[in-house]
VEXLUM-407561 format. One line per field, with one value per atom (N, C-alpha, C): residue number from 1; residue in one letter; atom name; x, y, z. Coordinates in nm, 2 decimals. Each point is the difference from the previous one (the first is absolute). Layout:
BEGIN
firo <- c(NUM / ...)
bagu <- c(A / ...)
guvo <- c(CA / ...)
px <- c(X / ...)
py <- c(Y / ...)
pz <- c(Z / ...)
***
This chain:
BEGIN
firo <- c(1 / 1 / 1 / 2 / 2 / 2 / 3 / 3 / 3 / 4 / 4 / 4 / 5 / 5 / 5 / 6 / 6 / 6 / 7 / 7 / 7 / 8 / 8 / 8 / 9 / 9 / 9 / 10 / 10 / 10 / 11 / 11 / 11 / 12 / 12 / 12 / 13 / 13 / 13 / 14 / 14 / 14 / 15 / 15 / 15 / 16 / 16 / 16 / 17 / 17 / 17 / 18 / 18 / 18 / 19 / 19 / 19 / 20 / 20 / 20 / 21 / 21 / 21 / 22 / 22 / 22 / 23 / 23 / 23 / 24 / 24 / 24 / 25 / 25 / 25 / 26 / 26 / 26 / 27 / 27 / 27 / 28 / 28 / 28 / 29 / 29 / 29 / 30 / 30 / 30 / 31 / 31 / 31 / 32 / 32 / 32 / 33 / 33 / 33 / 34 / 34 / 34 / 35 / 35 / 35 / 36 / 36 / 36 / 37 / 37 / 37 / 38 / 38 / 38 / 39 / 39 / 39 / 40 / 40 / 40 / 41 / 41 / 41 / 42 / 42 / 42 / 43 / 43 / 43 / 44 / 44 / 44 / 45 / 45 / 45 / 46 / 46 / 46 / 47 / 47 / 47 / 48 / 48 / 48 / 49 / 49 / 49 / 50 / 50 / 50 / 51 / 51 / 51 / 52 / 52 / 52 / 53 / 53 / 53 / 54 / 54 / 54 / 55 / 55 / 55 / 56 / 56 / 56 / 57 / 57 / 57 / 58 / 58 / 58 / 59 / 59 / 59 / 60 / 60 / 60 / 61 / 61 / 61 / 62 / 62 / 62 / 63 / 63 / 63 / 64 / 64 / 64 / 65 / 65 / 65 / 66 / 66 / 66 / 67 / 67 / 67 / 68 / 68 / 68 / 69 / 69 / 69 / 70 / 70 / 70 / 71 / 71 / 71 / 72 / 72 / 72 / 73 / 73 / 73 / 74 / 74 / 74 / 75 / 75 / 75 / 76 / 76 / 76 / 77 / 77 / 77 / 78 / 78 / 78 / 79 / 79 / 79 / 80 / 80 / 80 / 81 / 81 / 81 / 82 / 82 / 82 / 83 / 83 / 83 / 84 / 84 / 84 / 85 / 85 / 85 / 86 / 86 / 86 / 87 / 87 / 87 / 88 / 88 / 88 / 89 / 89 / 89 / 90 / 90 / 90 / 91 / 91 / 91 / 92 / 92 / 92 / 93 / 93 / 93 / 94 / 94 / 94 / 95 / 95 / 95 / 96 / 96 / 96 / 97 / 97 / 97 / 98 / 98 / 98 / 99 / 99 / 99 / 100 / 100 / 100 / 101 / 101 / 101 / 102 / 102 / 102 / 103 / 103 / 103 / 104 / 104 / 104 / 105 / 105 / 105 / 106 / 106 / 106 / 107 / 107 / 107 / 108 / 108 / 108 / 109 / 109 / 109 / 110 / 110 / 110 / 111 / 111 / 111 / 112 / 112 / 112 / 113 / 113 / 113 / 114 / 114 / 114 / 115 / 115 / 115 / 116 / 116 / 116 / 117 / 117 / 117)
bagu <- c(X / X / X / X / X / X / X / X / X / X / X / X / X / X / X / X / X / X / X / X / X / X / X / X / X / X / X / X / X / X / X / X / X / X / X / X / X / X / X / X / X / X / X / X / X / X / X / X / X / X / X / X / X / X / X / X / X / X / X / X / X / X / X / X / X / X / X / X / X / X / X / X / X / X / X / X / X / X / X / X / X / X / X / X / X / X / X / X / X / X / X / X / X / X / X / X / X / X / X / X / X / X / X / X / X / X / X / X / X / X / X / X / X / X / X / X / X / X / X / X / X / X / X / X / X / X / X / X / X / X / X / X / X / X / X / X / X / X / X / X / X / X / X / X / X / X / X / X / X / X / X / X / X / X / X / X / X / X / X / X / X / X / X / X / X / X / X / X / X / X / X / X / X / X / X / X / X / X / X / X / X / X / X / X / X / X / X / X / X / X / X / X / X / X / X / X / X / X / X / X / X / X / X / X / X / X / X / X / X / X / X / X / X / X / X / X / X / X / X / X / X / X / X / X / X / X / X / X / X / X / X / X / X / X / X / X / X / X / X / X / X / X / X / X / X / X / X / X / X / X / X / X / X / X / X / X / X / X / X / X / X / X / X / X / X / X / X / X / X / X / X / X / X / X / X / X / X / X / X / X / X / X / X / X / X / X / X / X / X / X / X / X / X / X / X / X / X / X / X / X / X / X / X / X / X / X / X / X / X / X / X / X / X / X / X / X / X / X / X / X / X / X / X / X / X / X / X / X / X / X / X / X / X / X / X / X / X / X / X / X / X / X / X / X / X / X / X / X / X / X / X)
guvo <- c(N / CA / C / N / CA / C / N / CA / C / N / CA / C / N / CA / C / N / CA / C / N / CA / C / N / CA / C / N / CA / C / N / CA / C / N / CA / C / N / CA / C / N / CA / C / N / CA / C / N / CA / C / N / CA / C / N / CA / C / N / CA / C / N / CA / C / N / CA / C / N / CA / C / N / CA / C / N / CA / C / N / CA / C / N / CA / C / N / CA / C / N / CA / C / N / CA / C / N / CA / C / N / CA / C / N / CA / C / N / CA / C / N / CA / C / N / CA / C / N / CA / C / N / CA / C / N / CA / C / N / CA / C / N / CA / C / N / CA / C / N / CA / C / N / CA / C / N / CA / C / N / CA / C / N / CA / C / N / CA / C / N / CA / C / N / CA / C / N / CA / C / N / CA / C / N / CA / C / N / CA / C / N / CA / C / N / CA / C / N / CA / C / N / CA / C / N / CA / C / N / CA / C / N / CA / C / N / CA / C / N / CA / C / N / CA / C / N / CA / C / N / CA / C / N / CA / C / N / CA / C / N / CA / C / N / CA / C / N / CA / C / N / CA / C / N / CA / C / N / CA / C / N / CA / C / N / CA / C / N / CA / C / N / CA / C / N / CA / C / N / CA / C / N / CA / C / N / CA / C / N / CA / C / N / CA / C / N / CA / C / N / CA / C / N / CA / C / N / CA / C / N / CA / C / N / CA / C / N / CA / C / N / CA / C / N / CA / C / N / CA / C / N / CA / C / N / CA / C / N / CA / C / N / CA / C / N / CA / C / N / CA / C / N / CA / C / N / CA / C / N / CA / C / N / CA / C / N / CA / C / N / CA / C / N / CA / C / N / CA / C / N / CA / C / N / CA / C / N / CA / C / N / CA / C / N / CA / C / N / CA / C / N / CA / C / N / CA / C / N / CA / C / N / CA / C / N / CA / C)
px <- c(-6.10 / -0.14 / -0.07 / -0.09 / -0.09 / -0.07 / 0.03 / -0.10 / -0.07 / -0.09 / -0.14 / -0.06 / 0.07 / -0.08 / 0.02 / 0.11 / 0.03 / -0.10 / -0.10 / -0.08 / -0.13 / 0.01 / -0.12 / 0.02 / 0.13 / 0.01 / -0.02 / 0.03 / 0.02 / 0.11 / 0.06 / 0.13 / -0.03 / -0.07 / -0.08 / 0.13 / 0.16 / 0.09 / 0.15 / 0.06 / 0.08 / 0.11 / 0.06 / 0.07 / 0.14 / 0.10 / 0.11 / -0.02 / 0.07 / -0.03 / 0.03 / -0.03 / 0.08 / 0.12 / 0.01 / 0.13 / 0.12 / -0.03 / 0.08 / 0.02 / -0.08 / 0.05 / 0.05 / -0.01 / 0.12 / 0.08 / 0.05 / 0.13 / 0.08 / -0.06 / 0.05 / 0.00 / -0.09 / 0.06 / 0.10 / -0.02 / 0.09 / 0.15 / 0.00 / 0.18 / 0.02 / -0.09 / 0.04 / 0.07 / -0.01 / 0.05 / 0.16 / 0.03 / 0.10 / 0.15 / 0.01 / 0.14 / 0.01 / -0.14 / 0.05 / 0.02 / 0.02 / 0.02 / 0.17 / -0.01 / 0.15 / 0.03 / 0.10 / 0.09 / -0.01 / -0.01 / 0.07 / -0.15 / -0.09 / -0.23 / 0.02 / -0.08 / -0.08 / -0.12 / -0.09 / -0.18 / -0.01 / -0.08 / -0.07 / -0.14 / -0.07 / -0.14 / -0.06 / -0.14 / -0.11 / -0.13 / -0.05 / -0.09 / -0.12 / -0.06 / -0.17 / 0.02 / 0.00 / -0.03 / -0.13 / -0.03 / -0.15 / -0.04 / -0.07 / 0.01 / -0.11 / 0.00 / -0.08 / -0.14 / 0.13 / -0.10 / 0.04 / -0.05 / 0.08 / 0.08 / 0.07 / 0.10 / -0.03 / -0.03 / -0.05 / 0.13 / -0.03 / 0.10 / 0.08 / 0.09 / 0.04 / 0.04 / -0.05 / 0.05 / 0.07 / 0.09 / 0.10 / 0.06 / 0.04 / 0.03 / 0.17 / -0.05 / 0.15 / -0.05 / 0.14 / -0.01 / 0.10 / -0.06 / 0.08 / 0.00 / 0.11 / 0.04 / 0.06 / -0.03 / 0.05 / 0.01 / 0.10 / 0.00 / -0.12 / -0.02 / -0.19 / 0.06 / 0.10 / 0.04 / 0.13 / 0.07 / 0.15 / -0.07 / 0.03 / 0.00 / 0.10 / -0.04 / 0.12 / -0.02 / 0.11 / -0.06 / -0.05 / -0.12 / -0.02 / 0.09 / 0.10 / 0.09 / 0.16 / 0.02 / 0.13 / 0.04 / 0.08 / 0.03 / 0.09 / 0.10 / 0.10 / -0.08 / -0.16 / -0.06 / -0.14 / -0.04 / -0.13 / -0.08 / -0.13 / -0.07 / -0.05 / -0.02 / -0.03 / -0.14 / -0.08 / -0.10 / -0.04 / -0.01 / -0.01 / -0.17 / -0.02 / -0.18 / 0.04 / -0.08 / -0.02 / -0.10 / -0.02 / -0.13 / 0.06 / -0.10 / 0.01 / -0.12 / 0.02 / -0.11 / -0.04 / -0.06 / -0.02 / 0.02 / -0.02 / 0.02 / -0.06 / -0.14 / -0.07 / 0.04 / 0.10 / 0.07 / -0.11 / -0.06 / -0.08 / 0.06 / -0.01 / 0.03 / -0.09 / 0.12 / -0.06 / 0.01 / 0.09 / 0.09 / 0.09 / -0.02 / 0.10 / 0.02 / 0.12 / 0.04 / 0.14 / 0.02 / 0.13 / 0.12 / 0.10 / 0.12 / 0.06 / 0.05 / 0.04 / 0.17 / 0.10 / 0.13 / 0.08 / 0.10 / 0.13 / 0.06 / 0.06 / 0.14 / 0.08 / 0.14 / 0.11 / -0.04 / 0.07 / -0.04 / 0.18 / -0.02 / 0.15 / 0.05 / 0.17 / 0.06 / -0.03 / -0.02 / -0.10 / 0.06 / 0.05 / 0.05 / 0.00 / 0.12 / -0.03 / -0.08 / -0.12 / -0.11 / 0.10 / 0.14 / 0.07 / 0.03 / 0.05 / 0.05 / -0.18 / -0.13 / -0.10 / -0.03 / 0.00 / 0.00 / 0.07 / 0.14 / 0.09 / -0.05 / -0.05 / -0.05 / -0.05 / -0.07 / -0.17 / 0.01 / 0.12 / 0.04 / 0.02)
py <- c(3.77 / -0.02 / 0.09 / -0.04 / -0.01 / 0.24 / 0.07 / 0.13 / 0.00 / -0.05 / -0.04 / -0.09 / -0.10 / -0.09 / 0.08 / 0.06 / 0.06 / 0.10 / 0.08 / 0.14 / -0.10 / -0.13 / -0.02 / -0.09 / 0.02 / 0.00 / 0.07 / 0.03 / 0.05 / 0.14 / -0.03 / 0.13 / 0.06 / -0.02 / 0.04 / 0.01 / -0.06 / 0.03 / -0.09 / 0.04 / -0.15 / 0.03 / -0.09 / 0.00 / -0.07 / 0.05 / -0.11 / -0.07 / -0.13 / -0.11 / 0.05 / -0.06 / 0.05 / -0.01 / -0.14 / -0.09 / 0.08 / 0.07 / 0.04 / 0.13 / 0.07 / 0.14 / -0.03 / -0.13 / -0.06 / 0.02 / -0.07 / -0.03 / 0.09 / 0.10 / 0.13 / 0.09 / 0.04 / 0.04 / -0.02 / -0.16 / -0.04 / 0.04 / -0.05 / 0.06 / 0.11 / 0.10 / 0.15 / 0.01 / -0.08 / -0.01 / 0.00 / -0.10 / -0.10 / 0.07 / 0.15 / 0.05 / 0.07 / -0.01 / 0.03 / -0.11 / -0.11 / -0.15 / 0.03 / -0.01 / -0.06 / -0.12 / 0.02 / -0.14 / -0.11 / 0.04 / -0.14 / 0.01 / 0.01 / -0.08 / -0.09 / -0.08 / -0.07 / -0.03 / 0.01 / -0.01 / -0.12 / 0.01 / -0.10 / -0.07 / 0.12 / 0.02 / 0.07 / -0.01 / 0.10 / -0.01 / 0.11 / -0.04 / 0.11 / 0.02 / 0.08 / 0.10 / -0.08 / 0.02 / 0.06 / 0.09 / 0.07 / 0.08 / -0.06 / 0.09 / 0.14 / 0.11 / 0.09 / 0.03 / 0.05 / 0.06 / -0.03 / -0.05 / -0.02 / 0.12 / -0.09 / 0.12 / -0.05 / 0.14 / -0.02 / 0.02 / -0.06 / 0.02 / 0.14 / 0.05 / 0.12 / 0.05 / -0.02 / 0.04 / 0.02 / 0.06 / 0.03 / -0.04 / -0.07 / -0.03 / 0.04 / 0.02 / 0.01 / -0.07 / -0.05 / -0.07 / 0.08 / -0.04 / 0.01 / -0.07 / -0.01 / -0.11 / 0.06 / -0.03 / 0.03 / -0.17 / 0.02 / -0.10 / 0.01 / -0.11 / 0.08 / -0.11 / -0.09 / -0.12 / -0.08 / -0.01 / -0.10 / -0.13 / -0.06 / -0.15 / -0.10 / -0.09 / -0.12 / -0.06 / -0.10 / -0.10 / -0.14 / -0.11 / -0.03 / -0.14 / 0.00 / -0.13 / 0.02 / 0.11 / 0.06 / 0.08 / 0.00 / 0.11 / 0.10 / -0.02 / 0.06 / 0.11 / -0.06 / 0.10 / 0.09 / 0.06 / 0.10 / 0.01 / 0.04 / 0.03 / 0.13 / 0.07 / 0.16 / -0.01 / 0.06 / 0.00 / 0.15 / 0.00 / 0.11 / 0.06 / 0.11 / 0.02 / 0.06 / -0.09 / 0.09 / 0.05 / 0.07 / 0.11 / 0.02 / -0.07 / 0.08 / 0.10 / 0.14 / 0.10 / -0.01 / 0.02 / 0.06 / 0.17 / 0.05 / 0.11 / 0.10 / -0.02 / 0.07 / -0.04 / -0.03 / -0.03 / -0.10 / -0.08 / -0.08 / -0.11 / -0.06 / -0.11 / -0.15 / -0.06 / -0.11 / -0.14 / 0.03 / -0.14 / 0.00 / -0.11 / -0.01 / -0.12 / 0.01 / -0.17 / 0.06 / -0.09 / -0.06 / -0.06 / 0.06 / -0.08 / -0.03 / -0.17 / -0.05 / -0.02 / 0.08 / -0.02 / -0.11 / -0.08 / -0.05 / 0.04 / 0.04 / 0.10 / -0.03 / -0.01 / -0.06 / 0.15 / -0.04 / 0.09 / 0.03 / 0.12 / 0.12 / -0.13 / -0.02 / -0.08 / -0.11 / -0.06 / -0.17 / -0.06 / -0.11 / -0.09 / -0.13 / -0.05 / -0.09 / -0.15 / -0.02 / -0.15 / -0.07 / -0.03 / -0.08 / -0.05 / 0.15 / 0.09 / 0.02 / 0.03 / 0.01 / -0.18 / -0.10 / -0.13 / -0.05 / 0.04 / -0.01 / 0.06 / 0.15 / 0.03 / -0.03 / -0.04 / -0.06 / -0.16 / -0.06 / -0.14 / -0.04)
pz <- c(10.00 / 0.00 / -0.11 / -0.07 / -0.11 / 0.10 / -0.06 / 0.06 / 0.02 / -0.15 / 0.00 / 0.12 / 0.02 / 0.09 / 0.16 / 0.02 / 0.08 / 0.04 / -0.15 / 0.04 / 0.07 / 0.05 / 0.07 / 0.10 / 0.09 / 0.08 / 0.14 / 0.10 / 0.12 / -0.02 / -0.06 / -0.02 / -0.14 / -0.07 / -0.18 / -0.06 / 0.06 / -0.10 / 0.00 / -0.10 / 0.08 / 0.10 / 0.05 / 0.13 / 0.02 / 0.04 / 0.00 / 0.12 / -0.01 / 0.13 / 0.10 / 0.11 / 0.16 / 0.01 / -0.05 / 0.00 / -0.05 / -0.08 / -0.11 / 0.06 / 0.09 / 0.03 / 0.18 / 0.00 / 0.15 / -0.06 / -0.13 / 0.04 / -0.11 / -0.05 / -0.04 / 0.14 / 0.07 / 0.10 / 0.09 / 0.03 / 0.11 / -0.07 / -0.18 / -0.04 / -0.04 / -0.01 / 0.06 / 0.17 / 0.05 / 0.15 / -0.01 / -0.09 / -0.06 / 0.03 / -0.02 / 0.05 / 0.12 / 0.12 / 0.09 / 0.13 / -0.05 / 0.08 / 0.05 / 0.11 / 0.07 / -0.10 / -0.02 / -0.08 / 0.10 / 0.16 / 0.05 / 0.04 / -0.04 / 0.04 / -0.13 / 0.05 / -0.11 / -0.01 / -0.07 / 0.01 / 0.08 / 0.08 / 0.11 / -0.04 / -0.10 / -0.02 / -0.01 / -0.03 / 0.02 / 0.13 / 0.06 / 0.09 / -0.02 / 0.00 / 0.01 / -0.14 / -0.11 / -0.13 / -0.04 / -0.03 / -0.06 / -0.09 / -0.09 / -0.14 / 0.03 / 0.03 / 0.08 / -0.10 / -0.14 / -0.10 / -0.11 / -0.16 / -0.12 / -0.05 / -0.07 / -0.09 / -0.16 / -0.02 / -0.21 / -0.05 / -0.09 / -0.13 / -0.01 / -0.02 / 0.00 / 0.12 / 0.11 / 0.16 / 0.02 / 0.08 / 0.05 / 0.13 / 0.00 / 0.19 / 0.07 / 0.13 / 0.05 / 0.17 / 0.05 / 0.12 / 0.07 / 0.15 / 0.10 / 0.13 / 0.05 / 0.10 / 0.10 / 0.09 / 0.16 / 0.14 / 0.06 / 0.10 / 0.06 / 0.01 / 0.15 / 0.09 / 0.04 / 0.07 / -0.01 / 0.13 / -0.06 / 0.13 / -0.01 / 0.11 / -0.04 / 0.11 / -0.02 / -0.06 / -0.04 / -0.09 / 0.09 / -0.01 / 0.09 / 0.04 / -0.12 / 0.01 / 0.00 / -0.02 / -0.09 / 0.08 / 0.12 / 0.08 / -0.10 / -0.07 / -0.13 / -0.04 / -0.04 / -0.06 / 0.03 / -0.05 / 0.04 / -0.16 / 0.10 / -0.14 / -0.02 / -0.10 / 0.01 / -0.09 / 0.02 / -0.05 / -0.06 / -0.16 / -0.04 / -0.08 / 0.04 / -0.07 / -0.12 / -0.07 / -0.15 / -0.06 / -0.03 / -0.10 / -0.09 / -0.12 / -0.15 / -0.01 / -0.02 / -0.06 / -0.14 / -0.05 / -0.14 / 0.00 / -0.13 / -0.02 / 0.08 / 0.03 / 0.07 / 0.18 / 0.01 / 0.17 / 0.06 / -0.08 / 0.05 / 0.03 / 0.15 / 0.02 / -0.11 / -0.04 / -0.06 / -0.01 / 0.10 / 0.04 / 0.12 / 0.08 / 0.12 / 0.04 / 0.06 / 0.06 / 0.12 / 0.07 / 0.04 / -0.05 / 0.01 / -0.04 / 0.08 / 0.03 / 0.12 / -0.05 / 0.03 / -0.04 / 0.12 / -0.04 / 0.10 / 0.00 / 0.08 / 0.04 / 0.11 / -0.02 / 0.11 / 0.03 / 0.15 / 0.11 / -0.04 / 0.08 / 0.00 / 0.11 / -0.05 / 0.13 / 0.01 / -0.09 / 0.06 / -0.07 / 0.14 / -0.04 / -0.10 / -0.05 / -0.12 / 0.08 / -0.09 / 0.04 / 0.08 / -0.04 / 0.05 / 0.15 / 0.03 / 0.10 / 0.12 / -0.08 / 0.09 / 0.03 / -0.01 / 0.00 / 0.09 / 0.05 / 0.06 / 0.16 / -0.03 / 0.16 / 0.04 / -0.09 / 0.06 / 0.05 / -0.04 / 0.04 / 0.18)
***
């Protein structure tokens, strides 16, 4: 974005997208995934406050939820919260990560088909 047109905005300066500091945050996440999850989604996405140019961000992620899956006895879903700060520990960003995940012990689709017969 143009600075200039930026100094007469709402933020007087320019700003990187939201979009763009999701999904840099979300792959700062990126090496602490169980190999055996795979992204499910996203749920209660919110851009808090902007981030300028130059900012600094760091994220962090905690379980806040595991549940079932509602079709998939094999599997579960884990639900993880994330916060990106800026430099100033300011929240600026948050959402949900909804992971799949075979459950410890669980049986192959094949094999859950069969009991349930």
């Amino acid at each position: 974005m143009d600075a200039e047109w930026c100094a007469t905005q709402d933020f007087k300066r320019r700003i990187a997208h939201g979009t763009l500091i999701f999904s840099v945050g979300i792959g700062m996440t990126a090496g602490a995934i169980n190999p055996r999850a795979m992204s499910y989604g996203y749920d209660r996405l919110r851009f808090i406050k902007p981030v300028f140019i130059g900012d600094t961000i760091a994220v962090s992620a905690a379980i806040k939820e595991t549940r079932d899956h509602p079709k998939r006895a094999e599997f579960g879903i884990v639900v993880e919260a994330i916060e990106v700060t800026n430099q100033h520990k300011e929240v600026v960003l948050v959402c949900e990560h909804l992971y799949l995940v075979e459950r410890r012990g669980a049986m192959p689709a094949a094999e859950v088909l069969r009991t349930r017969s």
